[in-house]
C-alpha positions as CSV (number, residue, x, y, z in Angstrom):
1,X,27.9,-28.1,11.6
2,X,25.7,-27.1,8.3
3,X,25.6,-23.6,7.4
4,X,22.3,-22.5,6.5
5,X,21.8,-19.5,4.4
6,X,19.5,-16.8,5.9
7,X,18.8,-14.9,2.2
8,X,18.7,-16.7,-1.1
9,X,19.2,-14.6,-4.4
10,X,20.1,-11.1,-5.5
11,X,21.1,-8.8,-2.7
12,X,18.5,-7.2,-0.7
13,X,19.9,-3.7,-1.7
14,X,19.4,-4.0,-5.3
15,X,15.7,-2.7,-5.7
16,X,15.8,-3.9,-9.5
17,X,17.4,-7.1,-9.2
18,X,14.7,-8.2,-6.3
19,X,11.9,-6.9,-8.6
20,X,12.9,-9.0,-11.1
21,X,13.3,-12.0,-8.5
22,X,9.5,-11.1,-7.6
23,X,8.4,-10.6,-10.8
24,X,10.1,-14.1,-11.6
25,X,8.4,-15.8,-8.3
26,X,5.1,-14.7,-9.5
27,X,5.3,-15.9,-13.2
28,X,6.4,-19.0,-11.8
29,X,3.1,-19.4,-9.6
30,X,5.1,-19.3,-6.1
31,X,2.9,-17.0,-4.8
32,X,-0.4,-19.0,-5.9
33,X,-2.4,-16.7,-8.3
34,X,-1.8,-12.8,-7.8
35,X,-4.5,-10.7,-8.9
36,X,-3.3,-7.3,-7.5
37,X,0.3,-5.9,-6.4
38,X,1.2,-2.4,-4.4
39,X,4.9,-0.7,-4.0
40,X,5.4,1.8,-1.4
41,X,8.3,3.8,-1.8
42,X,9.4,5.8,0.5
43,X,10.7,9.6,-0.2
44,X,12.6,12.0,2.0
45,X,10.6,14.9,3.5
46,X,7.8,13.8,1.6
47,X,4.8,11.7,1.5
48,X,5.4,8.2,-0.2
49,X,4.5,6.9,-3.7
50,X,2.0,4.2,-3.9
51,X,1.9,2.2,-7.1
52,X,-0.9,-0.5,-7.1
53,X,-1.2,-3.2,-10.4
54,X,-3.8,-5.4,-11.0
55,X,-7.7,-5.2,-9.6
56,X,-7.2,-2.8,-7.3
57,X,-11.3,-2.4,-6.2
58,X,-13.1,-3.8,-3.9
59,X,-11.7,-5.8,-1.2
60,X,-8.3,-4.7,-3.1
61,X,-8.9,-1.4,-2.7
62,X,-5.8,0.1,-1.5
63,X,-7.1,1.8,1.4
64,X,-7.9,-1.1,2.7
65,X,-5.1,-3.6,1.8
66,X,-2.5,-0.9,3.3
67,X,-4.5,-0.8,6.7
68,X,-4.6,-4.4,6.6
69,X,-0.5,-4.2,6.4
70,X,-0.6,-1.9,9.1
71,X,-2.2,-4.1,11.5
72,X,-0.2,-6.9,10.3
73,X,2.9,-5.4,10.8
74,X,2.3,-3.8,14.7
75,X,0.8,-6.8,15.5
76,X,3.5,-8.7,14.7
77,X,6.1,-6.1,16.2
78,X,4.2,-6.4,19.6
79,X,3.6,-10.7,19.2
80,X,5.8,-13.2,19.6
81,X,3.7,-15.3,17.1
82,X,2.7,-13.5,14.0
């Protein structure tokens, strides 16, 4: 029986450490060229904080890109294929 690992590299806890790990992935061209990034943190009682990097107009505007992510995300909650 193999064991196969379900996570590869720093925990997933460690906010820092897998920003490094992404910021790492990107300079390394594993995501194919990234023009613009967003963070959404979360805050207690509070609406969340948005940071967005990169060309954030157009077709990257972030209004857009987070409705995109949206849909994404309750279409995939309600599919069995994403």
């Amino acid at each position: 029986m193999k064991i196969i690992p379900l996570h590869e590299g720093p925990s997933l806890k460690d906010i820092p450490a897998q920003l490094r790990a992404l910021a790492d992935s990107i300079e390394a061209g594993t995501h194919g060229q990234v023009d613009t990034l967003f963070t959404l943190m979360p805050r207690d009682g509070d609406f969340p904080i948005m940071h967005g990097w990169g060309d954030v107009t157009g077709l990257n505007d972030p209004i857009i890109q987070l409705n995109l992510a949206l849909h994404w995300h309750c279409r995939t909650l309600v599919s069995r294929t994403p």
